[in-house]
C-alpha positions as CSV (number, residue, x, y, z in Angstrom):
1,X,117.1,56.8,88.4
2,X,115.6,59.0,86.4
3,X,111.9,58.6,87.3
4,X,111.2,59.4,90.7
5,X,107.4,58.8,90.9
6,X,104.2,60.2,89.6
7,X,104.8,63.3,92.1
8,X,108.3,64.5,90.6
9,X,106.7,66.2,88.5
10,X,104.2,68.6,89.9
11,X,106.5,69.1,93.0
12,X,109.3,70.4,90.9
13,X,110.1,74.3,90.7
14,X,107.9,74.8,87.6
15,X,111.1,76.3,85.4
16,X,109.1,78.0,82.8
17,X,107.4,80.0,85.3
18,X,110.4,81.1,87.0
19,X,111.8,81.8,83.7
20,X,108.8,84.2,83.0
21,X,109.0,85.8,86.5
22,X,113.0,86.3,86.3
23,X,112.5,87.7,82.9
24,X,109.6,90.3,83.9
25,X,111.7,91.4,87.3
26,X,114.7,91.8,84.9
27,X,112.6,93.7,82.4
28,X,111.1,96.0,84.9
29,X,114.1,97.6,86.8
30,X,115.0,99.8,83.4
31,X,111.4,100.3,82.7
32,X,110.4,101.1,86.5
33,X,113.8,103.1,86.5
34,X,114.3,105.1,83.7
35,X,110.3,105.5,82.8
36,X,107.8,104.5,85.6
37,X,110.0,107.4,88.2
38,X,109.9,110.3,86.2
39,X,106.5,111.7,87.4
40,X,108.0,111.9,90.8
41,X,111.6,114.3,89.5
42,X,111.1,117.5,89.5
43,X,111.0,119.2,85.8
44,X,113.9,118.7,84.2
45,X,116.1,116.2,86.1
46,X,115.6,113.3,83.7
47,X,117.3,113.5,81.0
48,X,116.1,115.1,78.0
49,X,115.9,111.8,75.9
50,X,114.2,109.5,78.5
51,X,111.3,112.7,79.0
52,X,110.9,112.6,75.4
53,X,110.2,108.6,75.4
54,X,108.1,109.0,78.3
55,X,106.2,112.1,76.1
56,X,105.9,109.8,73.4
57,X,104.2,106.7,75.2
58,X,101.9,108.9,76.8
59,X,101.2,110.5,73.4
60,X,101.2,107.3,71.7
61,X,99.2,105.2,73.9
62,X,97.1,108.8,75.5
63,X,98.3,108.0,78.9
64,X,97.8,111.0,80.7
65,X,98.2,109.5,83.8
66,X,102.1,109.4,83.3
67,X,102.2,112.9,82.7
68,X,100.1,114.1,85.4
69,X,99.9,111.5,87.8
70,X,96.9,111.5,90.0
71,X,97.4,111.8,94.4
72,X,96.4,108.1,94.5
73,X,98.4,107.3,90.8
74,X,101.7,109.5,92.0
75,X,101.0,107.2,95.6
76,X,101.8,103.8,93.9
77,X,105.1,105.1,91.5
78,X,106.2,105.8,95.3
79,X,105.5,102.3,96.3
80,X,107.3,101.2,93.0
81,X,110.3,103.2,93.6
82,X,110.7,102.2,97.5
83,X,109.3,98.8,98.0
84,X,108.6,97.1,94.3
85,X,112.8,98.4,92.9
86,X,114.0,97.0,95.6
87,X,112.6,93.8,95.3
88,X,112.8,93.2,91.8
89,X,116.6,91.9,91.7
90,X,116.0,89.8,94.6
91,X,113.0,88.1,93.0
92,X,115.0,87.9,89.3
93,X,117.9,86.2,91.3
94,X,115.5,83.6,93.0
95,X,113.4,82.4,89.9
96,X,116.8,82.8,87.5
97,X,118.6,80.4,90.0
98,X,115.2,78.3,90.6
99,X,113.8,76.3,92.9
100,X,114.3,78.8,95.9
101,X,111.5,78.4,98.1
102,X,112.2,81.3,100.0
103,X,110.8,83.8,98.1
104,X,107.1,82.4,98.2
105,X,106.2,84.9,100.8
106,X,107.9,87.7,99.6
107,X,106.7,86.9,96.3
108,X,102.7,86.7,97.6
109,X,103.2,90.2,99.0
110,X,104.4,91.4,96.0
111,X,101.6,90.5,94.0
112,X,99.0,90.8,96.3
113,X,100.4,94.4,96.7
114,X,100.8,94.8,92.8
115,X,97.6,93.3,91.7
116,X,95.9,95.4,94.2
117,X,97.0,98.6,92.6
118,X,96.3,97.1,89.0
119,X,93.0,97.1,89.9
120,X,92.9,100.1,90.5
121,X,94.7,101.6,87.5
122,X,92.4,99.3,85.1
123,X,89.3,101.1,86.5
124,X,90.3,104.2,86.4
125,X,91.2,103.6,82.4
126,X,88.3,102.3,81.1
127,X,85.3,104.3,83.6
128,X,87.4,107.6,84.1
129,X,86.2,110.7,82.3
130,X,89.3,112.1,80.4
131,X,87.8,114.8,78.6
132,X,88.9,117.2,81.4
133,X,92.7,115.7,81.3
134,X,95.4,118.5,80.8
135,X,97.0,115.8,78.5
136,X,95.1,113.4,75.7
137,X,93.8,110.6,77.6
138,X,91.5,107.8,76.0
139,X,88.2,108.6,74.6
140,X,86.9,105.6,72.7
141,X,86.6,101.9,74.1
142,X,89.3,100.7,71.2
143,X,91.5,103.7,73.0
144,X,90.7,102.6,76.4
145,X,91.4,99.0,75.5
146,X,95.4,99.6,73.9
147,X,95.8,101.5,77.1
148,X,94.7,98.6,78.8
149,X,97.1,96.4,77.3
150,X,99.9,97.8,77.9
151,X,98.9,98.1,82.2
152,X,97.6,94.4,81.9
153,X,100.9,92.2,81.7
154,X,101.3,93.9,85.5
155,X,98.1,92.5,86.6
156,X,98.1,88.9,84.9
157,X,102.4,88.2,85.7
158,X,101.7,89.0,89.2
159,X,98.3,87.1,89.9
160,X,100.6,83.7,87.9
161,X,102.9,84.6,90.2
162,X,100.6,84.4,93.4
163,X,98.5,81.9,92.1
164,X,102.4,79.4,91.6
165,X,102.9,80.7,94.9
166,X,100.0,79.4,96.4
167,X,99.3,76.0,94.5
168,X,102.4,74.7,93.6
169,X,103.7,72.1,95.5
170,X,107.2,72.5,95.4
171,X,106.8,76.4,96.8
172,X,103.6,74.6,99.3
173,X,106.2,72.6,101.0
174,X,107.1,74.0,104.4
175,X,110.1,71.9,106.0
176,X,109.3,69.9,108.8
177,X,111.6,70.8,112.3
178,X,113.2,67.8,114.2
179,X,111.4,67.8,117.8
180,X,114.8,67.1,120.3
């Protein structure tokens, strides 16, 4: 039958969700791979095209922080590159195919981790004092703001994420063990 009860519903994988999630992991390996790694190459290994795209966000959007990466901003591209890369076709597999329940924990580590750093980032962005930035950083609130929009999607994905994680019931359910 096609109705299965008034729980059906709210226990099934939530499909637009995962469709949202697979879509951001997808989105994120070229982004993570081709943009968010450069600050960690030495000068002059990327390629000369993907430097000038990184030059023109940073310009664009006056993140300096791309360019010149703080100790504690340079810290979480290396937590990108060698524990969030990894991840990311695992997790696009899981919520593309649906329903798997095994990535819940990995998936509340990941944005616990991710929305951590976020935190982070966002501060420094809008209370930082850029006027001593080698490169053009933000100096008015509307400045501060676009720059903000562009680190926000990596905040508000991964707290939807955690929050499906924790209170959906289909990723809730834990299977129950025979006793012999």
């Amino acid at each position: 039958s096609r109705w299965a009860g008034p729980g059906a519903a709210m226990a099934a994988a939530p499909r637009w969700r995962e469709r949202l999630f697979a879509l951001y992991f997808l989105s994120h390996i070229p982004i993570t791979a081709l943009i968010d790694l450069q600050p960690l190459l030495p000068a002059g290994a990327a390629p000369q095209a993907l430097t000038d795209l990184l030059q023109q966000y940073a310009a664009a959007f006056r993140d300096p922080m791309m360019l010149q990466p703080p100790e504690w901003f340079k810290a979480f591209i290396y937590c990108e590159a060698f524990l969030q890369l990894p991840f990311f076709p695992v997790a696009a597999y899981a919520f593309l195919k649906g329903g798997c329940r095994w990535i819940r924990i990995p998936a509340i580590i990941y944005s616990t981790h991710v929305a951590t750093t976020l935190f982070a980032i966002l501060a420094h962005i809008l209370f930082h004092d850029f006027s001593k930035s080698e490169h053009v950083g933000p100096e008015t609130l509307r400045e501060r703001l676009v720059l903000l929009s562009i680190y926000l999607p990596y905040l508000l994905i991964p707290l939807l994420i955690l929050f499906t994680m924790l209170c959906n019931p289909h990723y809730k359910h834990v299977e129950k063990r025979k006793r012999k």
